[in-house]
C-alpha positions as CSV (number, residue, x, y, z in Angstrom):
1,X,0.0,0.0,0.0
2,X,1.5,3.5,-1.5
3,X,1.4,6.2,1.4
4,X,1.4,10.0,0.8
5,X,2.3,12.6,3.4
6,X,2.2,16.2,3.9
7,X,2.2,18.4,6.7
8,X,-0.4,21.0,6.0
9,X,0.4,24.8,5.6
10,X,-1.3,27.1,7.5
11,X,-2.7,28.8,4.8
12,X,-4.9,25.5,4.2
13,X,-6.8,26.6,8.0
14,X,-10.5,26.0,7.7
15,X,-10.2,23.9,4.2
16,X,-12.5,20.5,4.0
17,X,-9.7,17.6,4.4
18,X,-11.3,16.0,0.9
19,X,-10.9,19.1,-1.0
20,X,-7.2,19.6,0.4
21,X,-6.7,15.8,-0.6
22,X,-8.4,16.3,-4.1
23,X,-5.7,19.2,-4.9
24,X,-3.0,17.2,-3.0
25,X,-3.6,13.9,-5.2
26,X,-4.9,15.2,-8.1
27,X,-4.0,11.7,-9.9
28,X,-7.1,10.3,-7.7
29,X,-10.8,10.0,-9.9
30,X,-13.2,10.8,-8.1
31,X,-14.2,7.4,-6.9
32,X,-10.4,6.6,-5.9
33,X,-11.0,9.7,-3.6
34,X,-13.6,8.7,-1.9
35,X,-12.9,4.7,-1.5
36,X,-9.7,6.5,0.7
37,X,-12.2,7.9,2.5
38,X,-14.7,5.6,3.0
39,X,-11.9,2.6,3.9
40,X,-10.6,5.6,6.7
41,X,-7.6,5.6,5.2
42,X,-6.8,9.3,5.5
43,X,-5.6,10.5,8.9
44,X,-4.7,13.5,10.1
45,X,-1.7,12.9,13.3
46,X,-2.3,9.7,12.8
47,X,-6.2,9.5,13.4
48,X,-8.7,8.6,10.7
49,X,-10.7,11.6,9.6
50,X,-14.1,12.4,7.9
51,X,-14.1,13.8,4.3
52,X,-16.1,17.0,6.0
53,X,-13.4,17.6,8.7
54,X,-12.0,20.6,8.9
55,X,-7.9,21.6,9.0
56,X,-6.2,23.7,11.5
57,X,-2.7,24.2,9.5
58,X,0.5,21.8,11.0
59,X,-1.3,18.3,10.9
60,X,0.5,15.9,9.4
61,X,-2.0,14.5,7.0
62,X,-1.6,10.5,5.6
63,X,-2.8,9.3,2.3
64,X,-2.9,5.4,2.3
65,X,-4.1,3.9,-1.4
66,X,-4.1,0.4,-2.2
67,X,-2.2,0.8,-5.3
68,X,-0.2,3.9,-6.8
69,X,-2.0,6.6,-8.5
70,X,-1.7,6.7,-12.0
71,X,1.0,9.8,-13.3
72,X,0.0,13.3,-13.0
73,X,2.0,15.4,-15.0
74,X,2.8,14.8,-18.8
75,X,6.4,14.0,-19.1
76,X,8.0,15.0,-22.7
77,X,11.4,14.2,-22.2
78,X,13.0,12.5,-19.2
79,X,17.1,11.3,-19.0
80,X,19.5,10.7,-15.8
81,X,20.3,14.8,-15.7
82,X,16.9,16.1,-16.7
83,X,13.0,16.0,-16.9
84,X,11.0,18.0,-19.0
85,X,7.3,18.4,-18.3
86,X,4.6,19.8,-20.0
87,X,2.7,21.8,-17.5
88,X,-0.8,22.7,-17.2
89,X,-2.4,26.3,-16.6
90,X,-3.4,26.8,-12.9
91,X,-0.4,24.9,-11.7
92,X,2.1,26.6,-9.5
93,X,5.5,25.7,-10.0
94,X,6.8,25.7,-6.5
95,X,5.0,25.5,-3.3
96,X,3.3,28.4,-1.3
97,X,1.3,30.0,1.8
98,X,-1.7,28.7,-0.1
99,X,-1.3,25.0,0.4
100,X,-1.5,24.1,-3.8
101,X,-0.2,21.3,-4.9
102,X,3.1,22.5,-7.2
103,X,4.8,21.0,-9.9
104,X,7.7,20.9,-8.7
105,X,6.0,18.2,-5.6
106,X,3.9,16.2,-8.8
107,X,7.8,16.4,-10.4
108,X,9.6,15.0,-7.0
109,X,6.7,12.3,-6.7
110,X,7.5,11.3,-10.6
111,X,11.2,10.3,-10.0
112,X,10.8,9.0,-6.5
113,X,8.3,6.0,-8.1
114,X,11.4,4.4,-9.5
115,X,13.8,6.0,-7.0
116,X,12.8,6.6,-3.8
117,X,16.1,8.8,-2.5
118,X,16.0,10.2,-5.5
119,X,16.4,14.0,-4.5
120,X,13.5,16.6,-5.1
121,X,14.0,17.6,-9.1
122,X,15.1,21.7,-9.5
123,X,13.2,24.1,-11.9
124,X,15.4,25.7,-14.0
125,X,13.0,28.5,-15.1
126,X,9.5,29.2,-13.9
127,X,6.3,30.0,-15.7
128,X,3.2,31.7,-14.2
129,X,0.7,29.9,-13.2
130,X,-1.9,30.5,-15.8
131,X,0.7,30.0,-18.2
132,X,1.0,26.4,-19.7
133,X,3.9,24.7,-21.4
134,X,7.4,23.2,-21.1
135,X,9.4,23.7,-17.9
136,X,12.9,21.9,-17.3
137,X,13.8,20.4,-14.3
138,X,17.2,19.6,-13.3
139,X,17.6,16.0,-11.6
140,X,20.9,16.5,-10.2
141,X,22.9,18.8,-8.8
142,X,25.7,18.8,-11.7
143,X,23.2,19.4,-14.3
144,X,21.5,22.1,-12.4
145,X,24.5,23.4,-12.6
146,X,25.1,23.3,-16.4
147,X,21.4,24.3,-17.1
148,X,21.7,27.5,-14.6
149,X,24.7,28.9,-16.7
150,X,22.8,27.8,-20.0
151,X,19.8,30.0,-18.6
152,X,22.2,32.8,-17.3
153,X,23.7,33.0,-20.4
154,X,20.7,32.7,-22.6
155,X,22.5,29.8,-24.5
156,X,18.7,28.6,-25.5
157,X,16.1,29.2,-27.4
158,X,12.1,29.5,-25.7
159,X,8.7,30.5,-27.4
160,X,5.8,30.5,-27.0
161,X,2.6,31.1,-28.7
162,X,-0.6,33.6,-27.2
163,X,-3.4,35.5,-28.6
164,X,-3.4,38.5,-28.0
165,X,-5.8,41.8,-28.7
166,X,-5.5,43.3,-32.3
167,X,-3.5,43.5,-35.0
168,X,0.2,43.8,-35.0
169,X,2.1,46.8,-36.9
170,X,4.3,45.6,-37.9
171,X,3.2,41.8,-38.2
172,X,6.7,41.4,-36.9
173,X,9.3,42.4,-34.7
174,X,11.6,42.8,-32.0
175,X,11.0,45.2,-29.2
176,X,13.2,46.3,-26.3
177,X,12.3,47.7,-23.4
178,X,13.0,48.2,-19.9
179,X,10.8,46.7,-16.4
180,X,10.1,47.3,-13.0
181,X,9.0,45.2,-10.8
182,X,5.9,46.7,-8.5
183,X,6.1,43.8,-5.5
184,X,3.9,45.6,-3.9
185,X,1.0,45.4,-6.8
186,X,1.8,42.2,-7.7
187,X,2.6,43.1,-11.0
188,X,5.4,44.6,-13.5
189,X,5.6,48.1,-15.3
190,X,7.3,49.1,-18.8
191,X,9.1,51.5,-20.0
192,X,10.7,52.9,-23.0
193,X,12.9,54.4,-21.1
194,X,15.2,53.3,-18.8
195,X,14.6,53.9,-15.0
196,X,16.0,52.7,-11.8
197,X,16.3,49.6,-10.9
198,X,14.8,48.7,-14.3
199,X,16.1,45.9,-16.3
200,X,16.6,45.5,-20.4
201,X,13.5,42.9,-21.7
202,X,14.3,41.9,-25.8
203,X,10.9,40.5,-26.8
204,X,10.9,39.2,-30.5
205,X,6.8,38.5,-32.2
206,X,5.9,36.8,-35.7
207,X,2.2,37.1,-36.3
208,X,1.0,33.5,-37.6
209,X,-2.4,34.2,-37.8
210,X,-4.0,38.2,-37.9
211,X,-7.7,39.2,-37.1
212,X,-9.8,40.9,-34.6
213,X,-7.4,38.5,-32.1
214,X,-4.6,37.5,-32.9
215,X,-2.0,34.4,-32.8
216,X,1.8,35.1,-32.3
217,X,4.9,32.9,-32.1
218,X,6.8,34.8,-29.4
219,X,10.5,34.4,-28.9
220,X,11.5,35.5,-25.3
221,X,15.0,36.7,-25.7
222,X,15.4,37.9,-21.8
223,X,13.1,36.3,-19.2
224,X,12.0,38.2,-16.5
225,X,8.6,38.2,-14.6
226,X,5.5,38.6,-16.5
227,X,7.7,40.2,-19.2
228,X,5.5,38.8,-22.0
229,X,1.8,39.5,-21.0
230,X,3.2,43.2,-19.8
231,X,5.2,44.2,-23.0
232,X,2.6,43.2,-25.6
233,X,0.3,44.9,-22.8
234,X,2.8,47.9,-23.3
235,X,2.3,48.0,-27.4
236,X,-1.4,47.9,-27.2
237,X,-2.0,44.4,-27.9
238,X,-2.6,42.3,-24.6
239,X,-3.2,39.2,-24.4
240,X,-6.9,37.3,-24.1
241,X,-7.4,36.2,-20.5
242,X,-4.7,38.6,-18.8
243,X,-7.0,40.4,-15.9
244,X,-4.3,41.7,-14.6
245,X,-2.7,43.8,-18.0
246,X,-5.2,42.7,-20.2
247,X,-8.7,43.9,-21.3
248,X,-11.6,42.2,-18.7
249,X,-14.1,43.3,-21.1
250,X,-12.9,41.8,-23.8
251,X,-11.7,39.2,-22.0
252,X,-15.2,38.5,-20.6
253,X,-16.7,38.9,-23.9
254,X,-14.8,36.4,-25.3
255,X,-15.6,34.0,-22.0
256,X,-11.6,34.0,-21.3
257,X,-11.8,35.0,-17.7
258,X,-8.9,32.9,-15.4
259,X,-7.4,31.4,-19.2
260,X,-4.8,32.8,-19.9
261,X,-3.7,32.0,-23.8
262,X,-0.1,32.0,-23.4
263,X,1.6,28.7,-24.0
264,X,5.4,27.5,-24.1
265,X,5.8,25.6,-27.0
266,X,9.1,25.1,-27.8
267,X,12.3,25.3,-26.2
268,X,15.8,24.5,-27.9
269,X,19.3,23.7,-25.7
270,X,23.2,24.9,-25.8
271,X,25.1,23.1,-23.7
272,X,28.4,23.0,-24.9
273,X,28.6,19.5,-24.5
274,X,28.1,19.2,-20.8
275,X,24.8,17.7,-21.4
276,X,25.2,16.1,-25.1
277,X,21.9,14.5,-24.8
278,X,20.3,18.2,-25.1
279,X,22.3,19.7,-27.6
280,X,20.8,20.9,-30.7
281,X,17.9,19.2,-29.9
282,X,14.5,21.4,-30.1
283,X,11.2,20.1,-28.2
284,X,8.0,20.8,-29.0
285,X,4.1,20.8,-27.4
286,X,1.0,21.4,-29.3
287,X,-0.6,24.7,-28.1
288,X,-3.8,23.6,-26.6
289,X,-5.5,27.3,-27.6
């Protein structure tokens, strides 16, 4: 029998047990979720709980299933120095005060079912939450690393693929600017100019399809925080389902609320031969917009 554990945040205070467990074990169907519950095999320190029971923060909660659940995350590429996931929109990447299951836990329960020292996998980059796509996740500590130079560097190629509000003029481009983060807000802010403590963004568009909306293949030369959604933002053209730079009107009239259509659809690797198995090689997803 496959046990999984967790001590719960205390952000999670006042959550129903079988809706922390749902998020916790997403891998579980419905009826795998409550057969846990209905055998009592879900405590909380070590006592068997009701689905209804409420959490405090700091339990240590126990998930006992009768057989391991089947994967939850969609590997695309997976060797001894890496793992490459596809991840969905909604997902965190690493854990927080809210008590959300991250990929980065769905990532160190992937290698762990064939190794269980294995150590917890490292994200080499992030992606918002709303935004789906490839992330790479270094498996050990020599190829993080490689890949953390690689990213420093900017010895790789990433882009994506969004729709965003408009047409472009031109239908392509690349566009520098310079951002500032507002940690406060939440939230980033553009400039043509440069300002203090604002850093150089490169952000390089192709229009693939043009309308009303339109579809772009995006190449992010410098990657910093939210620097996609808020430089298209910047140029009049945000993108459909961004509330927080975008248009809500539009975004409701075109039912987009929480989807945000911004995908990361390809991603190409330089090593310099310290990971050979990467090199040259260019992987791919499907946008699912």
């Amino acid at each position: 029998m496959a046990c999984y554990d967790r001590v719960i945040e205390p952000g999670a205070a006042g959550q129903r047990v079988d809706a922390y467990v749902h998020r916790f074990l997403p891998e579980l169907t419905p009826d795998e979720l409550r057969a846990v519950f209905s055998h009592r095999d879900v405590k909380l320190d070590g006592k068997r709980v009701r689905p209804d029971t409420r959490l405090h923060g700091g339990e240590l909660l126990q998930v006992y299933c009768m057989q391991p659940p089947r994967e939850a995350i969609a590997v695309v590429y997976e060797d001894d120095d890496v793992l490459l996931i596809n991840k969905q929109a909604g997902m965190i990447v690493e854990p927080d005060e809210t008590g959300s299951l991250s990929l980065t836990e769905l990532a160190t329960r992937h290698v762990r079912r064939e190794r269980p020292d294995a150590p917890p996998p490292i994200p080499c980059h992030r992606l918002d939450s709303q935004t789906c796509g490839l992330i790479l996740y270094a498996k050990t500590a020599a190829a993080a690393e490689v890949l953390e130079q690689v990213f420093r560097e900017r010895t790789l190629a990433k882009y994506y693929v969004c729709l965003v509000k408009g047409r472009m003029k031109p239908p392509s481009a690349t566009c520098q600017a310079y951002l500032s983060k507002d940690a406060e807000a939440g939230r980033v802010r553009i400039s043509d100019r440069p300002l203090p403590g604002a850093k150089t963004i490169v952000t390089a568009y192709e229009t693939l399809e043009a309308g009303d909306v339109s579809r772009l293949r995006v190449h992010l030369v410098t990657g910093r925080t939210h620097q996609i959604r808020a430089h298209l933002a910047s140029l009049g053209h945000p993108l459909i389902g961004d509330d927080v730079y975008g248009d809500r009107s539009l975004n409701r009239a075109l039912k987009a609320q929480g989807r945000l259509m911004l995908c990361a659809c390809e991603l190409t690797l330089d090593t310099a031969g310290k990971l050979p198995a990467l090199d040259g090689r260019t992987f791919t997803i499907p946008c699912p917009f």
